[in-house]
C-alpha positions, -999 to 999 in steps of 0.1 A, spaced: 418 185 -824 426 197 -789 399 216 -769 396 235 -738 366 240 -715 363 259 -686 334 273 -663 333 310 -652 306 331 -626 289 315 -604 281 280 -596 250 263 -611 232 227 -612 244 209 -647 278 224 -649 294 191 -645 270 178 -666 275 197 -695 313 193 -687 305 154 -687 285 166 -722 310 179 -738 339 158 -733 323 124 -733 310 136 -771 347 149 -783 369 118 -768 343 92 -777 325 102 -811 349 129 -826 383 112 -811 396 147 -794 418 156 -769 399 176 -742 418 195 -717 400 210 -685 410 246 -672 408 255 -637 391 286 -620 375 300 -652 395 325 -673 418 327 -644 436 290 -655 442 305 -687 466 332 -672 484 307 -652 478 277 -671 459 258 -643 453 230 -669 447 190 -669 442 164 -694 407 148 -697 401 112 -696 367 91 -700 379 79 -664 379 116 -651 347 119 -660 329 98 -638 299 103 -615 296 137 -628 261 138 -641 244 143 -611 271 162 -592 264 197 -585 289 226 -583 317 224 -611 349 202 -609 374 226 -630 367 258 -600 357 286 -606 361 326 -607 351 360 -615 384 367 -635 373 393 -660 406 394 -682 388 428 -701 387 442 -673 413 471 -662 419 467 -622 435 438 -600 475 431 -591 481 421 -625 468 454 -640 501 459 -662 495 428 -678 472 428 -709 451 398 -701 434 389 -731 470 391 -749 488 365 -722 451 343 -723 455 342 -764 495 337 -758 489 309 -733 460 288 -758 485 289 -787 508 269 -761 488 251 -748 479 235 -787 440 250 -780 420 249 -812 389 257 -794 377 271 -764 344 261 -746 331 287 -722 305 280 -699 288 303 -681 263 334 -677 259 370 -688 295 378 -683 311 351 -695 296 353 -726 299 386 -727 343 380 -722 338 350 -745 323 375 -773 351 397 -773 373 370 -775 358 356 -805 359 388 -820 399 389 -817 401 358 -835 402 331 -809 379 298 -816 351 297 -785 320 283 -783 293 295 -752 273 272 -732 249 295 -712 253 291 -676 225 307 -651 198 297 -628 186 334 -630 178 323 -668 183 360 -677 205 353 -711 199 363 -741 185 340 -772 177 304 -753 143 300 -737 159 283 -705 198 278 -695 203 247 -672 197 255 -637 170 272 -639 152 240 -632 167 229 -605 165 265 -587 126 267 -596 122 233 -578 144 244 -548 124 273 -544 90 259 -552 97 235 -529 101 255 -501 70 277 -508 53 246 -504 67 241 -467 58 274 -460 23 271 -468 16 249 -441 31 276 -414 14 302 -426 -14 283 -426 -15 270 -390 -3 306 -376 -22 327 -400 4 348 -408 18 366 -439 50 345 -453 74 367 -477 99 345 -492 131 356 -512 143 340 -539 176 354 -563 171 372 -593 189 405 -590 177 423 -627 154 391 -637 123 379 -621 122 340 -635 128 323 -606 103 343 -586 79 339 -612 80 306 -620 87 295 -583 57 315 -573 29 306 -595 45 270 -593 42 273 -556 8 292 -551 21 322 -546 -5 351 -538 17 383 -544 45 379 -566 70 406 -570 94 409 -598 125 438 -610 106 441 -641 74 451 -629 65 484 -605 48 474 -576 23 493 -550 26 486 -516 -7 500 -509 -21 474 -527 -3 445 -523 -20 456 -485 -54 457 -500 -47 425 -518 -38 410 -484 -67 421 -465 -92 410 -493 -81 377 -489 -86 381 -454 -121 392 -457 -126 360 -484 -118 341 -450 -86 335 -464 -61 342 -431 -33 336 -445 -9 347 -476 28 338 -495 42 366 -506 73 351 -532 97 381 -541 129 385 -565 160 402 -547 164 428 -571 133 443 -561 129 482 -553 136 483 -521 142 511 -497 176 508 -500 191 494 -466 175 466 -465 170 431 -481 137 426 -504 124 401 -482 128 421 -448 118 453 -464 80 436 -476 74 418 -445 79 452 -426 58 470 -445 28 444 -456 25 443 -417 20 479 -414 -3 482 -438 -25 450 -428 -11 447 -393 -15 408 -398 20 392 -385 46 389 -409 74 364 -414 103 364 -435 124 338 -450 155 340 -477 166 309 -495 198 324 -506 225 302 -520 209 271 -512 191 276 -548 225 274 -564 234 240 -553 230 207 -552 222 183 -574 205 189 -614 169 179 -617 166 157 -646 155 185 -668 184 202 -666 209 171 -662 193 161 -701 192 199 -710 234 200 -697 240 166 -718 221 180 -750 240 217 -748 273 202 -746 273 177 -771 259 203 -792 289 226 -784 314 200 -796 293 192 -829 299 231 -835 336 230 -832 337 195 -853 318 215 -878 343 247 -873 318 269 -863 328 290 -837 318 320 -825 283 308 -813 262 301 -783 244 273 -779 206 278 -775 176 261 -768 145 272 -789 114 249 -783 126 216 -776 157 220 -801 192 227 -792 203 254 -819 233 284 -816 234 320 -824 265 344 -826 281 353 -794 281 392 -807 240 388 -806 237 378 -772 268 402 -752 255 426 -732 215 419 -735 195 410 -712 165 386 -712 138 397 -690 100 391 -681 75 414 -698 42 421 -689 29 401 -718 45 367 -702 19 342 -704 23 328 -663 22 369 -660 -9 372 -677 -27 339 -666 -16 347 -629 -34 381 -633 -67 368 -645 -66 342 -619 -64 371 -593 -23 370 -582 -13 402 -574 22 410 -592 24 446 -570 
Protein backbone atom coordinates (compact mmCIF):
# COMPACT_ATOMS: atom_id res chain seq x y z
CA UNK A 1 0.00 0.00 0.00
CA UNK A 2 0.89 3.60 -0.68
CA UNK A 3 -0.27 6.25 1.82
CA UNK A 4 -0.44 9.95 2.12
CA UNK A 5 -0.27 12.19 5.21
CA UNK A 6 -0.58 15.64 5.44
CA UNK A 7 -1.19 18.35 8.26
CA UNK A 8 -3.78 21.22 7.69
CA UNK A 9 -4.80 24.50 10.21
CA UNK A 10 -2.77 25.62 12.47
CA UNK A 11 0.38 24.47 14.02
CA UNK A 12 0.34 22.32 17.21
CA UNK A 13 2.94 20.50 19.60
CA UNK A 14 2.99 16.55 18.46
CA UNK A 15 2.40 17.05 14.80
CA UNK A 16 5.68 15.73 13.89
CA UNK A 17 5.23 13.25 16.26
CA UNK A 18 2.26 11.74 15.11
CA UNK A 19 3.87 12.20 11.54
CA UNK A 20 6.91 10.24 13.08
CA UNK A 21 3.78 7.83 14.47
CA UNK A 22 2.42 7.10 11.57
CA UNK A 23 5.04 6.48 9.22
CA UNK A 24 7.59 4.69 11.40
CA UNK A 25 4.39 2.06 12.03
CA UNK A 26 3.53 1.67 8.06
CA UNK A 27 7.39 1.40 6.65
CA UNK A 28 8.51 -0.70 9.59
CA UNK A 29 5.61 -3.11 10.86
CA UNK A 30 3.10 -2.98 7.76
CA UNK A 31 6.01 -2.67 4.95
CA UNK A 32 4.21 0.61 3.15
CA UNK A 33 5.13 3.19 1.16
CA UNK A 34 4.40 6.58 2.92
CA UNK A 35 4.47 9.69 0.97
CA UNK A 36 4.43 13.25 2.78
CA UNK A 37 2.22 16.14 1.20
CA UNK A 38 3.18 19.58 1.67
CA UNK A 39 1.12 22.69 2.87
CA UNK A 40 -2.02 20.62 3.79
CA UNK A 41 -4.73 20.05 1.18
CA UNK A 42 -2.92 22.70 -0.81
CA UNK A 43 -0.04 19.89 -1.95
CA UNK A 44 -2.73 17.80 -3.22
CA UNK A 45 -3.69 20.47 -5.82
CA UNK A 46 -0.22 20.94 -6.95
CA UNK A 47 1.22 17.79 -6.02
CA UNK A 48 3.78 19.22 -3.50
CA UNK A 49 4.66 15.60 -2.62
CA UNK A 50 7.97 13.55 -1.23
CA UNK A 51 8.71 10.09 -0.55
CA UNK A 52 9.20 9.01 3.10
CA UNK A 53 12.14 7.32 4.43
CA UNK A 54 12.96 5.90 8.10
CA UNK A 55 16.03 8.39 7.50
CA UNK A 56 13.52 11.33 6.94
CA UNK A 57 12.11 10.74 9.95
CA UNK A 58 14.63 11.56 12.34
CA UNK A 59 14.64 13.87 15.39
CA UNK A 60 11.07 14.43 14.92
CA UNK A 61 9.60 13.38 18.12
CA UNK A 62 10.27 16.27 20.05
CA UNK A 63 10.20 18.83 17.26
CA UNK A 64 7.52 21.28 17.31
CA UNK A 65 5.76 22.86 14.39
CA UNK A 66 5.10 20.33 11.35
CA UNK A 67 7.75 19.37 8.70
CA UNK A 68 5.24 18.77 5.61
CA UNK A 69 3.90 22.96 6.02
CA UNK A 70 1.00 23.86 6.38
CA UNK A 71 -2.28 25.89 5.17
CA UNK A 72 -5.77 26.92 5.45
CA UNK A 73 -6.61 25.55 1.84
CA UNK A 74 -10.29 24.73 2.15
CA UNK A 75 -10.78 22.82 -1.37
CA UNK A 76 -14.90 22.92 -0.38
CA UNK A 77 -14.76 26.02 -0.23
CA UNK A 78 -16.10 28.44 -3.27
CA UNK A 79 -13.59 31.65 -3.31
CA UNK A 80 -9.70 32.11 -4.13
CA UNK A 81 -7.83 32.53 -7.83
CA UNK A 82 -8.49 29.07 -8.53
CA UNK A 83 -12.36 29.47 -8.04
CA UNK A 84 -13.13 27.81 -11.58
CA UNK A 85 -11.48 24.81 -10.62
CA UNK A 86 -13.46 22.22 -8.68
CA UNK A 87 -11.04 21.41 -5.99
CA UNK A 88 -12.16 18.38 -4.47
CA UNK A 89 -12.41 16.86 -8.19
CA UNK A 90 -8.54 17.87 -9.18
CA UNK A 91 -7.49 16.70 -5.20
CA UNK A 92 -9.37 13.09 -5.95
CA UNK A 93 -7.79 13.30 -9.74
CA UNK A 94 -4.32 14.10 -8.28
CA UNK A 95 -4.49 10.85 -5.42
CA UNK A 96 -5.43 8.45 -8.11
CA UNK A 97 -1.96 9.59 -9.72
CA UNK A 98 -0.18 9.79 -7.30
CA UNK A 99 -1.03 5.67 -6.50
CA UNK A 100 -2.78 6.97 -2.89
CA UNK A 101 -4.70 4.23 -1.32
CA UNK A 102 -5.21 6.26 1.72
CA UNK A 103 -5.16 9.50 2.99
CA UNK A 104 -4.11 10.54 6.58
CA UNK A 105 -5.41 13.99 7.67
CA UNK A 106 -4.23 15.66 10.56
CA UNK A 107 -5.65 18.35 11.95
CA UNK A 108 -8.57 20.27 13.84
CA UNK A 109 -12.26 21.21 13.39
CA UNK A 110 -11.89 21.95 9.79
CA UNK A 111 -9.86 19.53 8.64
CA UNK A 112 -11.88 17.03 9.69
CA UNK A 113 -14.63 18.54 8.81
CA UNK A 114 -12.94 18.70 4.71
CA UNK A 115 -11.68 15.16 5.46
CA UNK A 116 -15.48 14.07 6.17
CA UNK A 117 -16.70 15.21 2.99
CA UNK A 118 -14.08 13.60 1.33
CA UNK A 119 -14.73 10.37 2.80
CA UNK A 120 -18.12 10.67 1.94
CA UNK A 121 -17.21 10.93 -1.99
CA UNK A 122 -15.42 7.84 -1.76
CA UNK A 123 -11.79 8.70 -1.07
CA UNK A 124 -9.95 6.43 1.76
CA UNK A 125 -8.89 9.06 4.83
CA UNK A 126 -8.38 8.53 8.14
CA UNK A 127 -8.42 11.81 10.88
CA UNK A 128 -5.87 12.41 13.44
CA UNK A 129 -7.35 15.29 15.61
CA UNK A 130 -5.15 18.24 15.70
CA UNK A 131 -5.81 21.17 18.32
CA UNK A 132 -4.51 22.63 21.37
CA UNK A 133 -7.95 24.34 21.85
CA UNK A 134 -9.08 20.59 22.48
CA UNK A 135 -12.53 21.68 21.20
CA UNK A 136 -13.10 18.37 18.74
CA UNK A 137 -15.61 16.31 18.85
CA UNK A 138 -15.58 12.45 20.34
CA UNK A 139 -11.71 12.23 21.96
CA UNK A 140 -11.37 13.42 25.56
CA UNK A 141 -7.99 15.28 24.71
CA UNK A 142 -6.25 15.90 21.09
CA UNK A 143 -2.33 16.34 21.41
CA UNK A 144 -1.45 19.75 22.21
CA UNK A 145 -3.56 20.44 24.48
CA UNK A 146 -0.91 19.45 26.96
CA UNK A 147 1.71 21.21 25.98
CA UNK A 148 -0.44 24.52 25.65
CA UNK A 149 -1.89 23.94 29.32
CA UNK A 150 1.75 23.69 30.58
CA UNK A 151 2.80 26.83 28.57
CA UNK A 152 0.08 28.71 29.94
CA UNK A 153 0.13 27.38 33.45
CA UNK A 154 3.45 28.10 33.53
CA UNK A 155 3.23 31.47 33.03
CA UNK A 156 0.37 32.04 35.51
CA UNK A 157 2.82 30.80 37.87
CA UNK A 158 5.35 33.71 36.95
CA UNK A 159 2.74 36.06 37.25
CA UNK A 160 1.87 35.25 40.69
CA UNK A 161 4.88 36.37 42.07
CA UNK A 162 4.28 40.13 40.41
CA UNK A 163 1.15 40.44 41.43
CA UNK A 164 2.11 39.44 44.54
CA UNK A 165 4.93 41.88 45.28
CA UNK A 166 2.93 44.96 43.54
CA UNK A 167 -0.50 43.92 44.72
CA UNK A 168 -2.00 44.30 41.77
CA UNK A 169 -4.76 42.55 39.65
CA UNK A 170 -3.01 40.23 36.77
CA UNK A 171 -5.57 39.26 33.80
CA UNK A 172 -3.87 36.87 31.64
CA UNK A 173 -5.11 35.67 28.08
CA UNK A 174 -4.84 32.50 26.86
CA UNK A 175 -6.51 31.12 23.20
CA UNK A 176 -9.65 29.50 23.00
CA UNK A 177 -11.88 31.46 20.67
CA UNK A 178 -15.47 29.17 21.09
CA UNK A 179 -13.81 26.68 23.81
CA UNK A 180 -12.62 27.48 27.25
CA UNK A 181 -10.05 24.30 27.98
CA UNK A 182 -7.10 25.97 27.98
CA UNK A 183 -8.32 28.71 30.23
CA UNK A 184 -9.82 26.21 32.39
CA UNK A 185 -7.45 23.86 32.88
CA UNK A 186 -4.47 26.52 32.74
CA UNK A 187 -6.29 28.37 35.44
CA UNK A 188 -7.22 26.05 38.06
CA UNK A 189 -3.82 24.41 37.24
CA UNK A 190 -2.30 27.77 37.85
CA UNK A 191 -4.39 29.10 40.88
CA UNK A 192 -6.35 31.12 39.08
CA UNK A 193 -8.98 33.24 41.16
CA UNK A 194 -11.47 34.31 38.34
CA UNK A 195 -11.61 32.27 35.42
CA UNK A 196 -13.55 33.25 32.46
CA UNK A 197 -14.63 31.01 29.77
CA UNK A 198 -17.02 31.41 26.06
CA UNK A 199 -19.22 28.94 27.47
CA UNK A 200 -20.17 30.45 30.57
CA UNK A 201 -21.87 34.23 31.04
CA UNK A 202 -20.02 36.19 33.21
CA UNK A 203 -20.87 39.38 35.61
CA UNK A 204 -18.53 41.99 35.77
CA UNK A 205 -20.04 43.36 38.86
CA UNK A 206 -19.06 40.48 40.49
CA UNK A 207 -16.02 39.36 39.30
CA UNK A 208 -15.45 43.17 41.19
CA UNK A 209 -17.07 41.98 44.26
CA UNK A 210 -15.08 38.76 44.07
CA UNK A 211 -11.95 40.92 43.80
CA UNK A 212 -12.56 43.20 46.64
CA UNK A 213 -13.60 40.23 48.96
CA UNK A 214 -10.39 38.90 48.62
CA UNK A 215 -9.03 42.06 49.36
CA UNK A 216 -10.90 42.40 52.58
CA UNK A 217 -9.68 38.50 53.32
CA UNK A 218 -6.21 40.37 53.27
CA UNK A 219 -5.73 38.87 50.14
CA UNK A 220 -4.09 42.00 47.97
CA UNK A 221 -3.67 40.52 45.12
CA UNK A 222 -5.59 38.43 42.28
CA UNK A 223 -4.97 36.28 38.66
CA UNK A 224 -7.61 36.76 36.59
CA UNK A 225 -7.00 33.76 33.64
CA UNK A 226 -9.37 34.42 30.55
CA UNK A 227 -10.19 32.56 27.12
CA UNK A 228 -10.09 35.00 23.99
CA UNK A 229 -13.32 34.25 22.85
CA UNK A 230 -14.83 35.85 25.67
CA UNK A 231 -17.79 38.55 25.46
CA UNK A 232 -16.11 41.41 25.06
CA UNK A 233 -17.18 44.84 24.17
CA UNK A 234 -16.27 44.42 20.85
CA UNK A 235 -13.11 46.64 20.10
CA UNK A 236 -11.07 45.25 22.20
CA UNK A 237 -9.01 42.13 23.11
CA UNK A 238 -10.48 39.94 26.25
CA UNK A 239 -7.51 40.54 28.20
CA UNK A 240 -7.42 44.52 27.83
CA UNK A 241 -11.16 44.81 27.95
CA UNK A 242 -11.15 42.86 31.94
CA UNK A 243 -8.26 44.61 33.19
CA UNK A 244 -10.05 47.98 32.16
CA UNK A 245 -12.95 47.30 33.77
CA UNK A 246 -12.01 45.02 37.00
CA UNK A 247 -10.04 48.32 37.77
CA UNK A 248 -13.03 50.41 37.57
CA UNK A 249 -14.96 48.59 39.48
CA UNK A 250 -12.26 47.74 42.42
CA UNK A 251 -9.89 50.65 41.49
CA UNK A 252 -7.04 48.21 42.47
CA UNK A 253 -4.23 48.46 39.55
CA UNK A 254 -4.64 46.30 36.83
CA UNK A 255 -2.13 44.54 34.53
CA UNK A 256 -2.53 42.70 31.46
CA UNK A 257 -0.64 40.11 29.80
CA UNK A 258 -1.51 37.82 26.44
CA UNK A 259 0.41 34.76 25.75
CA UNK A 260 -0.65 34.48 22.17
CA UNK A 261 1.09 32.22 19.85
CA UNK A 262 3.72 31.26 22.12
CA UNK A 263 1.14 28.46 23.34
CA UNK A 264 1.26 27.00 19.93
CA UNK A 265 4.83 26.21 19.81
CA UNK A 266 7.61 24.61 20.78
CA UNK A 267 8.33 21.49 21.81
CA UNK A 268 5.46 18.41 22.92
CA UNK A 269 5.31 17.59 26.62
CA UNK A 270 5.71 14.04 27.03
CA UNK A 271 1.97 13.52 27.30
CA UNK A 272 1.30 14.60 24.21
CA UNK A 273 4.61 13.32 22.39
CA UNK A 274 3.18 9.43 23.72
CA UNK A 275 -0.45 10.56 23.01
CA UNK A 276 1.05 11.77 19.02
CA UNK A 277 2.97 8.25 18.88
CA UNK A 278 -0.23 6.18 20.15
CA UNK A 279 -2.80 8.19 17.53
CA UNK A 280 -0.76 7.66 14.69
CA UNK A 281 0.19 4.21 14.92
CA UNK A 282 -3.38 3.66 15.48
CA UNK A 283 -4.26 5.55 12.29
CA UNK A 284 -2.16 3.20 10.16
CA UNK A 285 -3.52 -0.05 12.00
CA UNK A 286 -7.02 1.44 10.59
CA UNK A 287 -5.93 1.58 7.03
CA UNK A 288 -4.04 -2.05 7.38
CA UNK A 289 -7.36 -3.10 8.64
CA UNK A 290 -9.32 -1.03 5.62
CA UNK A 291 -11.15 0.95 7.76
CA UNK A 292 -11.46 4.24 6.65
CA UNK A 293 -13.56 6.77 7.19
CA UNK A 294 -12.75 7.25 10.94
CA UNK A 295 -11.12 9.49 13.49
CA UNK A 296 -8.98 8.37 15.80
CA UNK A 297 -9.97 9.05 19.47
CA UNK A 298 -8.87 8.74 22.75
CA UNK A 299 -11.56 7.54 25.35
CA UNK A 300 -10.00 6.94 28.85
CA UNK A 301 -6.62 5.87 28.41
CA UNK A 302 -7.56 3.87 25.04
CA UNK A 303 -6.89 4.94 21.55
CA UNK A 304 -10.23 3.99 19.76
CA UNK A 305 -11.97 5.75 16.24
CA UNK A 306 -15.36 6.98 15.37
CA UNK A 307 -16.78 8.00 11.86
CA UNK A 308 -15.63 11.13 10.45
CA UNK A 309 -19.51 12.06 9.58
CA UNK A 310 -20.05 11.96 13.70
CA UNK A 311 -17.55 14.30 14.48
CA UNK A 312 -17.90 17.29 11.28
CA UNK A 313 -19.22 20.22 12.31
CA UNK A 314 -19.67 19.63 16.26
CA UNK A 315 -18.19 21.12 18.66
CA UNK A 316 -16.88 19.97 22.06
CA UNK A 317 -17.27 22.50 24.69
CA UNK A 318 -17.17 22.96 28.60
CA UNK A 319 -20.48 22.61 30.40
CA UNK A 320 -21.34 23.84 33.63
CA UNK A 321 -21.41 20.29 34.97
CA UNK A 322 -17.41 19.94 34.20
CA UNK A 323 -15.96 18.46 37.16
CA UNK A 324 -12.62 21.26 37.48
CA UNK A 325 -15.99 23.67 36.90
CA UNK A 326 -17.71 22.32 39.63
CA UNK A 327 -14.82 21.62 42.15
CA UNK A 328 -13.40 25.19 41.34
CA UNK A 329 -16.82 26.65 42.38
CA UNK A 330 -17.05 25.00 45.71
CA UNK A 331 -13.55 25.86 46.44
CA UNK A 332 -14.72 29.56 45.94
CA UNK A 333 -13.13 30.50 42.03
CA UNK A 334 -15.22 32.77 40.54
CA UNK A 335 -15.96 31.61 36.79
CA UNK A 336 -17.90 35.35 36.20
Amino acid sequence: MRIGILTAGGDCPGINATIRGVCKTAINHYGMEVMGIHSGFQGLLTKDVELFTESSLSGLLNLGGTMLGTSREKPFKKNGVMSDVDKPALIEKNAKELGLDCIVCIGGNGTQKTAAKFAARGMNIVGVPKTIDNDIWGTDFSFGFDTAVSIATDAIDRLHSTASSHKRVMVIEVMGHKAGWIALYSGMAGGGDVILIPEIPYDIHNIGRTILNRLKKGKPYSIVVVAEGIQTDGKKRAAEYIAQEVEYETGIETRETVLGYIQRGGSPTPFDRNLSTRMGGHATELIANGQFGRMITLKGNEIDSMPLEEVAGKLKLVTEECDLVVQGRRMGICFG
